[in-house]
C-alpha positions in Angstrom: 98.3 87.8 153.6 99.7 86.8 150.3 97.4 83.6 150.5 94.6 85.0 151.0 94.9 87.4 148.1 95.9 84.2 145.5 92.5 82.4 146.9 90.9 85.4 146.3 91.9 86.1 142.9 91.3 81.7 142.4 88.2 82.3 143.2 87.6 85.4 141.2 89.0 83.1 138.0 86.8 79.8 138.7 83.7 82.9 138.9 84.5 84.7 135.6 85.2 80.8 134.3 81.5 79.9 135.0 80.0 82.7 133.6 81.6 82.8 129.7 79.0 83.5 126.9 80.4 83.7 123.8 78.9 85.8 120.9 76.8 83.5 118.0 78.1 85.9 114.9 76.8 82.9 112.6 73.5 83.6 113.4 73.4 87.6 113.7 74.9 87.5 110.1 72.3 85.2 108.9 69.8 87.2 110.7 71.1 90.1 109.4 70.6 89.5 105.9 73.6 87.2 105.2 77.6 87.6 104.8 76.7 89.7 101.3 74.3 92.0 103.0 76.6 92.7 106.3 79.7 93.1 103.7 77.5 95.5 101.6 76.7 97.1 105.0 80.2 97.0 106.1 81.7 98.7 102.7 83.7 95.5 102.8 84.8 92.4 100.4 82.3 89.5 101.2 84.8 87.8 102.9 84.8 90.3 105.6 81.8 89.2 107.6 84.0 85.7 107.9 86.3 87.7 110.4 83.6 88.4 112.4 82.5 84.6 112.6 86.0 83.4 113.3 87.1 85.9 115.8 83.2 86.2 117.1 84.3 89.9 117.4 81.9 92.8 116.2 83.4 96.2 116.5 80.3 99.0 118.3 80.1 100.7 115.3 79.0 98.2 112.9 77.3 96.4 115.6 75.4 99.9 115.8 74.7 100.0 111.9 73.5 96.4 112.0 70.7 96.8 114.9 69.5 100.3 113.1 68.8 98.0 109.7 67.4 95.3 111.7 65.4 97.1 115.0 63.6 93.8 115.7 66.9 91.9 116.7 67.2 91.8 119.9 71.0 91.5 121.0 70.3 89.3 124.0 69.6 86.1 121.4 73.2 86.2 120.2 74.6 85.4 123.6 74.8 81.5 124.8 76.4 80.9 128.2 79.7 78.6 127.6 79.3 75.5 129.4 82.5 74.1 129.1 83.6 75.2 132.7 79.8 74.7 134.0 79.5 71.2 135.8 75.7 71.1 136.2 75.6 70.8 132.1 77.8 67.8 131.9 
C-alpha cells in the first residue's frame, strides 16, 4: 500500500512539474506604465516594483489596483508555461 501511495504522489510531482507558468512581472510593469508609475501606484519608493520583478510575486490588492488603471490588460498575457520540465520543447 505504501507504494502505491509514493507512485501516486511521483506522479502527482512529475504532473504539477509539467505544468509551471511563471508570472512575466517585467512586462506587466512596463505595460503598466513603468516601475515609476506602479511605485506611484503602489505609495512606494521606485525601487519597490523591483521586488515584484525578482520575486515575480504580486500581492491581490495591487494586482487589483493595477487592472482597474489599465482594464485593457488582460491577465492571461502575463502567464508563460515553464518549459524547463516540458520534453517536447527541448
Amino acid at each position: 500500500m505504501k507504494s502505491d501511495s509514493k507512485q501516486s504522489q511521483n506522479k502527482k510531482l512529475e504532473y504539477e512539474k509539467g505544468n509551471e507558468m511563471n508570472f512575466n512581472a517585467v512586462k506587466f510593469i512596463d505595460d503598466c506604465g513603468g516601475v515609476s508609475e506602479v511605485a506611484r501606484i503602489m505609495g512606494k519608493h521606485r525601487t519597490a516594483p523591483y521586488r515584484i520583478i525578482r520575486s515575480g510575486y504580486i500581492g491581490s490588492p495591487l494586482l487589483c489596483k493595477l487592472l482597474e488603471r489599465n482594464p485593457h490588460l488582460d491577465l492571461n498575457d502575463y502567464f508563460n508555461k515553464d518549459t524547463q520540465y516540458d520534453r517536447d520543447s527541448k
